[in-house]
C-alpha positions as CSV (number, residue, x, y, z in Angstrom):
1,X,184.9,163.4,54.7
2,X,187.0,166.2,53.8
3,X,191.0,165.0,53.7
4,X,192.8,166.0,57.6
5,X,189.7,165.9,59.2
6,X,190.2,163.6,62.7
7,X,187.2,161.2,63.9
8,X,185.9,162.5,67.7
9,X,185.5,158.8,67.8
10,X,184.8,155.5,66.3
11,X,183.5,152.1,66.9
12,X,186.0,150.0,69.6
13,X,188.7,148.5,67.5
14,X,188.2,149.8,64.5
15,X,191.5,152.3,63.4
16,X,190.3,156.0,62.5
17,X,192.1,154.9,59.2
18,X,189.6,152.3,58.6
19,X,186.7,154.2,60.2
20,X,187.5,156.9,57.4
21,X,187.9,154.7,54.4
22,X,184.5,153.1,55.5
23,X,182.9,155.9,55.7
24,X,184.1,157.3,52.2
25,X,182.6,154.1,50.8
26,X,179.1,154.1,52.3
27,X,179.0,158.2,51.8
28,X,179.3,157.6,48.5
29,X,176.7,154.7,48.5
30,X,174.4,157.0,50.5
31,X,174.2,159.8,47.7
32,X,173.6,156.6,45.2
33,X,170.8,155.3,47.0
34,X,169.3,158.5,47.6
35,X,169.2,159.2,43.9
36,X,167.8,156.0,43.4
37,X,165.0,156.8,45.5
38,X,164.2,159.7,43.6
39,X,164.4,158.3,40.5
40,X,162.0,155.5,41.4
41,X,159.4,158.5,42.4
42,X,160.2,160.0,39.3
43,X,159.4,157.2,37.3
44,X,155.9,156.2,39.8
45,X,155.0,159.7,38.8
46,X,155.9,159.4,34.6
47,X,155.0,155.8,33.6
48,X,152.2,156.0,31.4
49,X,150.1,153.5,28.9
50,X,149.3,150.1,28.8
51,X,150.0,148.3,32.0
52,X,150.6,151.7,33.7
53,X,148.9,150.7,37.3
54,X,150.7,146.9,37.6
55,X,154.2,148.9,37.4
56,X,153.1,151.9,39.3
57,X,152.2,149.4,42.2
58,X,155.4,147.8,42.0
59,X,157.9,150.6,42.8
60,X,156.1,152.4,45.8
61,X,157.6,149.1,47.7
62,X,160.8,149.4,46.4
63,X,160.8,153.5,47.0
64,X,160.0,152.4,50.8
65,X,162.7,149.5,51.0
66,X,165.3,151.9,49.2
67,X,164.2,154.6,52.0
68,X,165.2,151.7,54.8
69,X,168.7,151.5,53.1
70,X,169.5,155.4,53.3
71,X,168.1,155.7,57.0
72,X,170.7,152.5,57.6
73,X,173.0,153.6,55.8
74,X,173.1,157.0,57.6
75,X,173.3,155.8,60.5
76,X,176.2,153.4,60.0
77,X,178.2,157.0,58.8
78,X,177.0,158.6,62.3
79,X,177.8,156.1,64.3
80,X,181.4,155.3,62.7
81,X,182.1,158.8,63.9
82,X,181.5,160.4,60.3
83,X,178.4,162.9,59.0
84,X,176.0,162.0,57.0
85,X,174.9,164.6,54.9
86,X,172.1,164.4,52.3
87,X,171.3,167.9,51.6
88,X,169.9,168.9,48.1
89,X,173.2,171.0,47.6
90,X,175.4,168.0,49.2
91,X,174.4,165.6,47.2
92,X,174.3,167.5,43.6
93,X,178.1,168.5,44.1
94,X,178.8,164.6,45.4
95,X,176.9,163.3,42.7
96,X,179.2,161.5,39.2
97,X,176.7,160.8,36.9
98,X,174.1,162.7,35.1
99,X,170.2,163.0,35.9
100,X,167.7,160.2,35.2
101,X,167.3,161.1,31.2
102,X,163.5,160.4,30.5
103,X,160.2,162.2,31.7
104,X,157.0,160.9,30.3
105,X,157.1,157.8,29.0
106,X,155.8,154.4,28.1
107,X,155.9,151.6,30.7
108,X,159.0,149.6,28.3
109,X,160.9,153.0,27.8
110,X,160.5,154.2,31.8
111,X,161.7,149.8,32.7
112,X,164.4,149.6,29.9
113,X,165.7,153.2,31.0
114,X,165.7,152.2,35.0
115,X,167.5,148.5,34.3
116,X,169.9,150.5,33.2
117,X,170.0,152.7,36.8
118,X,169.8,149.2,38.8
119,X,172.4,147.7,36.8
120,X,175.2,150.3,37.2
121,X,174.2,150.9,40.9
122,X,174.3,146.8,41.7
123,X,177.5,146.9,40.4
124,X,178.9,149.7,42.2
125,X,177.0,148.3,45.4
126,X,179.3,145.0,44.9
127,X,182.3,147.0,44.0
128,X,181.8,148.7,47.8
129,X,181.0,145.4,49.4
130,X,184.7,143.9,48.1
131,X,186.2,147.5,49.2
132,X,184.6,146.8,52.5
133,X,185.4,143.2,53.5
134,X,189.0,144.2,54.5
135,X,187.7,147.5,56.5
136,X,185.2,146.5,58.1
137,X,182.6,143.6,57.7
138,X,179.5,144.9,59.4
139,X,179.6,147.9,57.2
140,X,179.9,144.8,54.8
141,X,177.1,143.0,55.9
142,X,174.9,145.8,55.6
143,X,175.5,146.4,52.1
144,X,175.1,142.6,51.4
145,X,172.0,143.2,53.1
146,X,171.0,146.0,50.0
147,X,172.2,143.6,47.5
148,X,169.7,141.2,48.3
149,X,167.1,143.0,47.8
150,X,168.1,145.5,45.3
151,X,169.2,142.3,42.9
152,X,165.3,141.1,43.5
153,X,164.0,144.6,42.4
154,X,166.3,144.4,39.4
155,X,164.8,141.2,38.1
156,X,161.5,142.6,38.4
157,X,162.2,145.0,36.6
158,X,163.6,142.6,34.2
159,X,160.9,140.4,33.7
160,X,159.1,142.9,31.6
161,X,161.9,143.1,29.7
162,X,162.3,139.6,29.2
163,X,161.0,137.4,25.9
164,X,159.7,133.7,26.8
165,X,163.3,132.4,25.6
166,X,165.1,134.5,28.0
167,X,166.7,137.1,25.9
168,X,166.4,140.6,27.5
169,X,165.3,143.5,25.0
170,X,168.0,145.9,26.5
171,X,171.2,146.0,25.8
172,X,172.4,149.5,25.9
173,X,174.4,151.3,29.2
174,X,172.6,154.9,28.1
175,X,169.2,155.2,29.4
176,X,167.9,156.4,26.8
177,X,169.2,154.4,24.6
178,X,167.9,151.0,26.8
179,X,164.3,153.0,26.7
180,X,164.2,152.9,23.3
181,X,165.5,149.0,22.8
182,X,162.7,148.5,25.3
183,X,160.2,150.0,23.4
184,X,161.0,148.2,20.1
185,X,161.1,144.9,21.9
186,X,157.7,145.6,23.4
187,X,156.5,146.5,19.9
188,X,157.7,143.2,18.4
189,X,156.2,141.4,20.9
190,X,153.4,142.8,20.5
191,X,153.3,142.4,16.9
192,X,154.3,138.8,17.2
193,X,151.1,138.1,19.7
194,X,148.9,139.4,17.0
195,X,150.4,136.9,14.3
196,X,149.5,134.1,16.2
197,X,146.3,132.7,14.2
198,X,143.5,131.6,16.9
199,X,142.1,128.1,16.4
200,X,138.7,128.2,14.9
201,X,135.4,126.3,16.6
């Protein structure tokens, strides 16, 4: 909320100072999980190749669950007396980090490139929660309540990414970078598959 600006009102013993700093948090969460939302769309509509329809499936349900968080989180900003505001505009000027880098891809690049994009929002997401323990813990709760399930969609994601011994192909923080660890991981194991000599009858 722009600095100066008084709450009409706020939730029964909660201080307007509190109310506000909340609200900063889970504004800034909102634009996050909005751009996640997108991004998963994005990626629904870009994946392409070999295993295309098994990961296209898989993030239509996390699109809907991520829509249940915005709608929540909303709605937590109106009723704490603040406005949320997800506008196209709105959200482009609140937004500190750059677009999703990749269009279309191969299912490792498109995973690799979107660990990346659950891994710095997970972290953020825990960074709020700890903000938001001494302010106000049902705001709290309700951003444990993300975690849970944004954690799960993480490690799905991961699995793909993942060799038999544990060891993740992707290493990078740049998306683009991760898509393209992804990719050579996917090619190894690939190439290691068709070493394997078949037992003869």
């Amino acid at each position: 909320m722009p600095t100066g600006t008084r709450l009409g009102f706020t939730i029964p013993n909660l201080d307007e100072k509190a109310a506000r700093e909340t609200i900063d948090i889970l504004d800034e969460r909102l634009v996050a999980l909005i751009d996640l939302g997108l991004t998963l769309k994005h990626v629904h509509w870009n994946v392409v190749g070999p295993f295309f329809i098994g990961v296209h499936e898989m993030l239509d349900p996390q699109y809907e669950a991520v829509t249940g968080m915005i709608d929540k989180t909303a709605e937590r900003i109106a009723l704490l007396g603040g406005v949320p505001v997800g506008t196209p505009g709105a959200l482009a000027d609140r937004r500190t980090w750059d677009d999703y880098d990749l269009g279309r891809a191969t299912v490792p690049e498109h995973l690799g490139a979107l660990e990346v994009v659950y891994r710095g929002l997970i972290a953020a997401h825990r960074e709020a929660q700890a903000r938001l323990a001494d302010l106000d813990p049902i705001s709290e709760d309700l951003v444990i309540e993300h975690l849970r399930e944004l954690e799960l969609f993480q490690w799905f994601v991961r699995a793909h990414l993942e060799s038999a011994g544990g060891t993740l192909s992707v290493h990078s923080d740049r998306e683009r970078e991760a898509a393209q660890e992804a990719a050579r991981g996917a090619a190894e194991a690939t190439g290691a598959r068709e070493k394997v000599p078949t037992s003869s009858t």
